[in-house]
ZAVO-531024 format. One record per residue (C-alpha): residue number from 1; x, y, z; residue in one letter. Coordinates in Angstrom, 3 decimals. Layout:
    nr          u          v          w   rest
   NUM          X          Y          Z      a
...
***
This chain:
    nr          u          v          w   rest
     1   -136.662      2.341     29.873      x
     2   -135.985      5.536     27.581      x
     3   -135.952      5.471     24.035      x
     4   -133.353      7.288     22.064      x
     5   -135.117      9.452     19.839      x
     6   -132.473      8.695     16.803      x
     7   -133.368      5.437     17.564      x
     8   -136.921      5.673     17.055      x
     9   -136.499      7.579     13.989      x
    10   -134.076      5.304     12.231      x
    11   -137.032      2.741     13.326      x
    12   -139.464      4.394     11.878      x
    13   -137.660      5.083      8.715      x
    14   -137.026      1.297      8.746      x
    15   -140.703      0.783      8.269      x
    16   -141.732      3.042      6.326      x
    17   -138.901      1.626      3.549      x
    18   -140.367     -1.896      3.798      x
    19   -144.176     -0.929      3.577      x
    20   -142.662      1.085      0.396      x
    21   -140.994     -2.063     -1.246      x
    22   -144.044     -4.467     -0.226      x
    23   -146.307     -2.430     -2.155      x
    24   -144.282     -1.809     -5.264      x
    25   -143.824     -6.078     -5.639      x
    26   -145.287     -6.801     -9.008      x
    27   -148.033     -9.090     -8.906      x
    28   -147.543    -12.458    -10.420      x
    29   -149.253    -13.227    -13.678      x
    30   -153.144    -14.881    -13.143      x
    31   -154.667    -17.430    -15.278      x
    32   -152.796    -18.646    -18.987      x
    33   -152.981    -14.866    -20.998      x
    34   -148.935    -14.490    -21.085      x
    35   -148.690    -17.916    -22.325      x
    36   -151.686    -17.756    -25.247      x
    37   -150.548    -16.401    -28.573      x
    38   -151.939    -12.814    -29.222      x
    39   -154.043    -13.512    -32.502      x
    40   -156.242    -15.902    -29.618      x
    41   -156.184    -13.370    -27.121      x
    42   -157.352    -10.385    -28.806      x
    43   -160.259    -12.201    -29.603      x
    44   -161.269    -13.953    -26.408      x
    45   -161.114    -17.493    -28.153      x
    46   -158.663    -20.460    -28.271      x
    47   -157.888    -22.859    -31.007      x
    48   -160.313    -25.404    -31.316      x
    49   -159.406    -29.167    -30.846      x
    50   -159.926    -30.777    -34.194      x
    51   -159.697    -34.149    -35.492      x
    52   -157.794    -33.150    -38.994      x
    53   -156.647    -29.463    -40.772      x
    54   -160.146    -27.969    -41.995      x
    55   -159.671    -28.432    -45.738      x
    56   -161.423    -24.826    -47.468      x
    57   -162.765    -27.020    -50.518      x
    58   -165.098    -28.409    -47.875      x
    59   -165.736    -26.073    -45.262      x
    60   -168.724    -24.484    -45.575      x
    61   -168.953    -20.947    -44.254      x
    62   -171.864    -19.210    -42.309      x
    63   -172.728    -16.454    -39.928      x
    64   -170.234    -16.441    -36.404      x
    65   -167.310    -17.489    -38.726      x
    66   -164.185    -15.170    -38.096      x
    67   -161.817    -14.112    -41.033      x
    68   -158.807    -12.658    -42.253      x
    69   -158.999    -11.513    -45.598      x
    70   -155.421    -10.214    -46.815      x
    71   -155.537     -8.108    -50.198      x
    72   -151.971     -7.131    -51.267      x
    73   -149.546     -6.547    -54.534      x
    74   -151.725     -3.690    -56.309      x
    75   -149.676     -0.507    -56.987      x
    76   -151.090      2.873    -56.655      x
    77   -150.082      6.592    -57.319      x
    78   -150.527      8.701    -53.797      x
    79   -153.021     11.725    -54.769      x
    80   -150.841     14.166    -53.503      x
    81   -147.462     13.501    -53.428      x
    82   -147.398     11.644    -56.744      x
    83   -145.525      9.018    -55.321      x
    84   -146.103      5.240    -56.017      x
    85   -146.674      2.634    -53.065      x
    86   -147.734     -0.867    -52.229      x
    87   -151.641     -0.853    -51.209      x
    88   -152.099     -3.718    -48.822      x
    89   -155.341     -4.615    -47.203      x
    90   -155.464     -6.438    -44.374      x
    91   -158.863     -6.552    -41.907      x
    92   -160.322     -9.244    -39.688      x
    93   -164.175     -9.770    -40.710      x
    94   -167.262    -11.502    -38.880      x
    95   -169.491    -13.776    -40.739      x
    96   -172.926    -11.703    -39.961      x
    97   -176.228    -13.626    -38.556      x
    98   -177.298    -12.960    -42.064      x
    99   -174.751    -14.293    -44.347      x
   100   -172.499    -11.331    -45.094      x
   101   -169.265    -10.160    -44.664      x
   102   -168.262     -6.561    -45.517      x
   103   -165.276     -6.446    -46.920      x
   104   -163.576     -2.612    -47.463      x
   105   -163.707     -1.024    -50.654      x
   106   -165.247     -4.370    -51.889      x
   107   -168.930     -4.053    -49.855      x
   108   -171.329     -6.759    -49.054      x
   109   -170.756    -10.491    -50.197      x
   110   -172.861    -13.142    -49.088      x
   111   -171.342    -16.217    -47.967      x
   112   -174.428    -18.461    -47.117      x
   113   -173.687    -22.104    -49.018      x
   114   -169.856    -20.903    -50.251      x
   115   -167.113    -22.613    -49.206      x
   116   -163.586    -21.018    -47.806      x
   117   -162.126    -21.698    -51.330      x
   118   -165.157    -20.661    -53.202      x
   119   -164.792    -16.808    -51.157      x
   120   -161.163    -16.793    -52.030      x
   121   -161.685    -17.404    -55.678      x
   122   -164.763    -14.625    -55.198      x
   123   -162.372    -12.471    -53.725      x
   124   -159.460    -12.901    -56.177      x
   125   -161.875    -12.193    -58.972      x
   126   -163.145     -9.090    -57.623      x
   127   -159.910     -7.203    -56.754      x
   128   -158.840     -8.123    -60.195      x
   129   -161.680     -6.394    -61.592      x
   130   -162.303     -3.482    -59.334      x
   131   -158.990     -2.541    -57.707      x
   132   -155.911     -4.205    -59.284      x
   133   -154.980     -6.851    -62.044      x
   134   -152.438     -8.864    -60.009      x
   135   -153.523     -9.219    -56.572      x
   136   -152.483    -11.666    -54.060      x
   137   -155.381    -12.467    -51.603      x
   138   -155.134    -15.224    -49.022      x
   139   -158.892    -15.752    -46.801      x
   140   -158.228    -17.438    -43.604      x
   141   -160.268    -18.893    -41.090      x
   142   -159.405    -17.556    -37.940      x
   143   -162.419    -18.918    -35.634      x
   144   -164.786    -21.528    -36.308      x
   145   -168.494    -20.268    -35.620      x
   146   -170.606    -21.930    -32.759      x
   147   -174.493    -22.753    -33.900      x
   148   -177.294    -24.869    -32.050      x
   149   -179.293    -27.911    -32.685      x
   150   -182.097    -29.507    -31.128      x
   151   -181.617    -32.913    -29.333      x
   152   -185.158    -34.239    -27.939      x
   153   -186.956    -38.013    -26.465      x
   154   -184.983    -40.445    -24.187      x
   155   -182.165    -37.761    -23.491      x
   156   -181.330    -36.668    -20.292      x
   157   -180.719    -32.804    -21.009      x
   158   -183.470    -32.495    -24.287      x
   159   -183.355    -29.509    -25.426      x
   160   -181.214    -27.120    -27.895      x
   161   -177.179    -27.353    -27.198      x
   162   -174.041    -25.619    -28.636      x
   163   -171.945    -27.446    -31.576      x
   164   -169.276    -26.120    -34.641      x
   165   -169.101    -27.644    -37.731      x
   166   -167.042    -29.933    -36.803      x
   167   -169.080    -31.568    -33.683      x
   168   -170.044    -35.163    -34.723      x
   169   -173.522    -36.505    -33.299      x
   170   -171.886    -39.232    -30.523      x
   171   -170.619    -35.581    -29.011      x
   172   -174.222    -34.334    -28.908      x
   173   -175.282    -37.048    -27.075      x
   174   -172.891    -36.542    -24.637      x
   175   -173.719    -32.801    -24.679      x
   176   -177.298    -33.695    -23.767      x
   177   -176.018    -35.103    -20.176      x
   178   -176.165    -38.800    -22.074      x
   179   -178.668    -40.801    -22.779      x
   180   -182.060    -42.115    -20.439      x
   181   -181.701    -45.350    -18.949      x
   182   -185.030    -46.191    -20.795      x
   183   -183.382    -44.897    -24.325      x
   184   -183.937    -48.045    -26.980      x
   185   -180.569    -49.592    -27.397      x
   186   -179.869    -49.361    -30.876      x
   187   -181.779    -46.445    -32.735      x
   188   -180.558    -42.919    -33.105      x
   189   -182.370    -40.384    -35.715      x
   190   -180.556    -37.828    -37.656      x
   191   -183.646    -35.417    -38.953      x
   192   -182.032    -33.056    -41.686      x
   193   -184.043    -31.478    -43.686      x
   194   -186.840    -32.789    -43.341      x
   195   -185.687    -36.519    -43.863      x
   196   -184.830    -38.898    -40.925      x
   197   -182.477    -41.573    -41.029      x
   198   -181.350    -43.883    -38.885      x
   199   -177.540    -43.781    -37.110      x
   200   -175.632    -46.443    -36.127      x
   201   -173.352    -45.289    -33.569      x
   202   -172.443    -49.145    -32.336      x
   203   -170.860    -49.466    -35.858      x
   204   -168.485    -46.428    -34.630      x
   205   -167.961    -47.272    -31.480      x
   206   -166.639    -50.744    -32.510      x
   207   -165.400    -50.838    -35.787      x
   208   -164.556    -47.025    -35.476      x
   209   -166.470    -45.850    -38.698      x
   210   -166.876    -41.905    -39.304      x
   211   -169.760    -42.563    -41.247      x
   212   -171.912    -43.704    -38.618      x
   213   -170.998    -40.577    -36.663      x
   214   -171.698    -37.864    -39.092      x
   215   -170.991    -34.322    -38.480      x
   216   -174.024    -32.061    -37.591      x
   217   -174.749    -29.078    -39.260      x
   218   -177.301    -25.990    -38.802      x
   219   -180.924    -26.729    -38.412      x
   220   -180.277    -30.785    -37.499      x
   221   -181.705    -32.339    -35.374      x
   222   -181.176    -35.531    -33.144      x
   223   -183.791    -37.665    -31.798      x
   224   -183.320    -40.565    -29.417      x
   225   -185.988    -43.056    -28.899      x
   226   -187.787    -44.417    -25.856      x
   227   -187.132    -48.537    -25.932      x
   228   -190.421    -50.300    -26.905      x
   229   -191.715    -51.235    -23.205      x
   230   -191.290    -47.714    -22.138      x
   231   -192.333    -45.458    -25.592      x
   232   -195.782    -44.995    -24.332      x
   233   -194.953    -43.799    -21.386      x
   234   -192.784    -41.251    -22.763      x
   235   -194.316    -38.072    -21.245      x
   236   -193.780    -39.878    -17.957      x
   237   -189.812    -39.587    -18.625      x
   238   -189.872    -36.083    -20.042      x
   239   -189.774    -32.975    -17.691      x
   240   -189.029    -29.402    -18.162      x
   241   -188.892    -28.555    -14.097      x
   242   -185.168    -28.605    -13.488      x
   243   -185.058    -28.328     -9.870      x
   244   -182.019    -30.282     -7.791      x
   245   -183.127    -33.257     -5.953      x
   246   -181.277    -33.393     -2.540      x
   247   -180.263    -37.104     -1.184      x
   248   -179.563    -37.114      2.317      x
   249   -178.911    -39.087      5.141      x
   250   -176.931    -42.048      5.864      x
   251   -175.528    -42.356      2.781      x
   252   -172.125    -43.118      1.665      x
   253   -172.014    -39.115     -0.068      x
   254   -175.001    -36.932      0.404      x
   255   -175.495    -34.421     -2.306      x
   256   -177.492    -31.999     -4.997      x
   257   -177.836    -34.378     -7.635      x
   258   -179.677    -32.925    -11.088      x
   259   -183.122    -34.080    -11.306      x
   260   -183.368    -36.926    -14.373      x
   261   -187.188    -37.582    -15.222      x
   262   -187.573    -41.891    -14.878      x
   263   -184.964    -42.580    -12.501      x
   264   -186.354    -43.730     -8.645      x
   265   -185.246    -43.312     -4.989      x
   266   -182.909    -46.379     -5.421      x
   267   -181.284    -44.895     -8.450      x
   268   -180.466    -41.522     -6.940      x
   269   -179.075    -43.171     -3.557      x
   270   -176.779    -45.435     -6.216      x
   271   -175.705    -42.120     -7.597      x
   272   -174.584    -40.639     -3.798      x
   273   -172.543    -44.045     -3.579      x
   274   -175.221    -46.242     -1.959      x
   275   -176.303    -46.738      1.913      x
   276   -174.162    -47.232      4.853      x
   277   -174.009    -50.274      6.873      x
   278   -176.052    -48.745      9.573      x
   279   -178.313    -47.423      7.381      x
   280   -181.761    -48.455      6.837      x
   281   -182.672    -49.445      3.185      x
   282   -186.482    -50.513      3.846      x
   283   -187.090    -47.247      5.970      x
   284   -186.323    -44.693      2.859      x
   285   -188.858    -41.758      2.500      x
   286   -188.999    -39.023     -0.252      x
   287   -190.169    -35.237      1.388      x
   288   -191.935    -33.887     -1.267      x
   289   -192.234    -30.463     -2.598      x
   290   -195.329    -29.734     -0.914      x
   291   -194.502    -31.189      2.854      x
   292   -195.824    -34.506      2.201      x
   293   -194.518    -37.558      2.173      x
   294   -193.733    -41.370      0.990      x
   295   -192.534    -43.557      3.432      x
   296   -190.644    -47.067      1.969      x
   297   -189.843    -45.135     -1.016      x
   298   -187.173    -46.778     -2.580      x
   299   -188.557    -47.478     -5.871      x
   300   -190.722    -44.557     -6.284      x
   301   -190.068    -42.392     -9.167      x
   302   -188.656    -39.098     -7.868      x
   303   -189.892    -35.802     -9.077      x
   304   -188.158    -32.190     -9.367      x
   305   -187.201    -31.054     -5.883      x
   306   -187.918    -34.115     -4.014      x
   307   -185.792    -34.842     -0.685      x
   308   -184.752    -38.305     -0.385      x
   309   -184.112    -39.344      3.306      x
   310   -182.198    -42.711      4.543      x
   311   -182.469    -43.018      7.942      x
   312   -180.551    -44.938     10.627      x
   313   -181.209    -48.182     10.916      x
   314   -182.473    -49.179     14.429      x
   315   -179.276    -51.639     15.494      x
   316   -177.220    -48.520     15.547      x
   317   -179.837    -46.617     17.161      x
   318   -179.359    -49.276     19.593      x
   319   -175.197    -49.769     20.043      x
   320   -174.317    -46.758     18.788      x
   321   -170.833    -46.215     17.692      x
   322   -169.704    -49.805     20.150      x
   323   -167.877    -52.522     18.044      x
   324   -169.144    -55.593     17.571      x
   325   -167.264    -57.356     19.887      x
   326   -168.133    -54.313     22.861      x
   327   -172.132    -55.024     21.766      x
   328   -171.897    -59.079     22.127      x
   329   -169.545    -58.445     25.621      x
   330   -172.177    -56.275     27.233      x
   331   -174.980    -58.217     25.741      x
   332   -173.104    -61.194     27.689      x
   333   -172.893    -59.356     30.799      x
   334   -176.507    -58.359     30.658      x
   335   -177.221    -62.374     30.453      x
   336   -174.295    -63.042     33.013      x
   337   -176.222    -60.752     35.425      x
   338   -179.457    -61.765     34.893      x
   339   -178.422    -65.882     35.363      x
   340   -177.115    -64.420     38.394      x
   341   -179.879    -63.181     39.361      x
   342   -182.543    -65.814     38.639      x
   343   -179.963    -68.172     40.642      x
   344   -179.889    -66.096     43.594      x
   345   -183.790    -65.773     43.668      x
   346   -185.854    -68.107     45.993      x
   347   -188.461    -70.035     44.312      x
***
């Protein structure tokens, strides 16, 4: 059949309009950005979930702290033109890892130990004295730093974790992966400067008092006891190889499961939702890292990078994927046939 040529051009005009509008269709907008207020995004950060408004009597600055230090109200005659205008400053500072925030035409002011209301009062008094006599200056806190802390014994992360000032110590726990099956029951240590006292956090989570979940601060630490059976075996439950132990097999969901020093076969198989029916419980081995092996395994104590291996239990080895009632009809027939059989043979 011939083609018109006007029809092939009009065709190919047709085209060449569509692949045109297709690729000037804006893309739709990815993640939350449109929706997050600009002050967040220009600083990569979103507001931080807090139990109560920070009160600046109390709030103790330090380095990773964002600010906004607004300076305004001082009049002052332009050099050139003679004219008079309203000087406002207006800058967004960073607490530095040493304590001190530069502030323009002010300098360097360190923080370490003041309070927001303390620098506002500092402020105040120093653009009364240097720049202006009436000066309106509000400080605000704009982000709330981020600082570390040690958390060590019967945890099953130890090690150093990220907290704000307003973390409390039940949150560090659960920071630190939660505490080892082996942990004692009722002590907790808060070790602050140099003194260690005792927390109870079943106070708090019953009766629901604050005080017995205190907020951390820079250069705590938390320590969580071994119980009494287990404390001298301590070093047993404590391991700095991380490596994924692998539970496989017929189990209910095989899986990379992070290694937790203490726990055994049986507690890692609970954790990939326990053996099948047609599993076989007695048969579990662990494949160590090295090649070898431990057969009936299931209370061993696993170590970093172990494979743990449930096997099938031999009755499905047998039957197979054949209901019940299929396995007891052909183990009937099999006895059927060989009653026939015996019958039907002389003596």
């Amino acid at each position: 059949m011939k083609v018109n040529k006007y029809s092939l051009t009009l065709l190919v005009q047709i085209v060449f309009l569509f692949g045109q509008t297709n690729q000037q269709m804006p893309l739709p907008p990815t993640g939350a950005e449109p929706h997050t207020p600009i002050l967040y995004r220009e600083y990569d950060t979103v507001p931080l979930a807090l139990e109560q408004p920070i009160d600046p009597e109390n709030y103790v600055l330090g380095p990773g702290d964002r600010l906004r230090i607004n300076i305004s109200g001082g009049v002052f005659e332009e050099p050139i033109t003679g004219e008079w205008s309203l000087e406002n400053i207006d800058n967004y500072i960073l607490v530095d890892p040493t304590g001190n925030l530069i502030i323009p035409r002010f300098g360097s002011l360190n923080v370490l130990g003041m309070t927001l209301a303390d620098l506002q009062n500092e402020v105040s008094r120093r653009a009364r004295d240097q720049i202006y006599e009436e000066a309106q200056v509000a400080v605000n806190l704009i982000r709330v730093r981020t600082f570390r802390i040690l958390t060590y014994g019967a945890v099953n992360q130890p090690g150093f974790i990220t907290v704000t000032p307003v973390t409390r110590l039940f949150d560090c726990l659960r920071y630190a992966k939660g505490v080892h099956k082996y942990a004692h029951s009722d002590l907790v240590y808060l070790i602050r400067d140099g003194e260690r006292t005792s927390i109870d956090l079943k106070t708090f989570l019953v009766e629901g008092d604050l005080q017995s979940n205190p907020v951390v601060r820079e250069g705590d630490q938390i320590y969580v006891p071994f119980n009494d059976e287990m404390a001298t075996q301590a070093r047993v439950f404590t391991e700095y190889n991380n490596n994924e132990v692998i539970v496989t097999g017929f189990v209910r969901s095989p899986r990379r499961l992070t290694h937790i020093p203490g726990y055994s076969a049986r507690d890692y198989i609970a954790m990939s939702g326990g053996i099948l029916d047609i599993g076989n419980e007695s048969g579990c081995r662990i494949i160590r890292a090295d090649g070898s092996q431990l057969r009936r395994a299931l209370d061993e104590i696993v170590k970093p990078g172990d494979i743990i291996d449930v096997p099938e239990a031999a009755k499905s080895k047998l039957f197979k994927n054949m209901g019940a009632i299929q396995s007891l009809t052909s183990l009937a027939s099999l006895i059927l046939a060989w009653m026939a059989i015996d019958r039907t043979t002389p003596n």
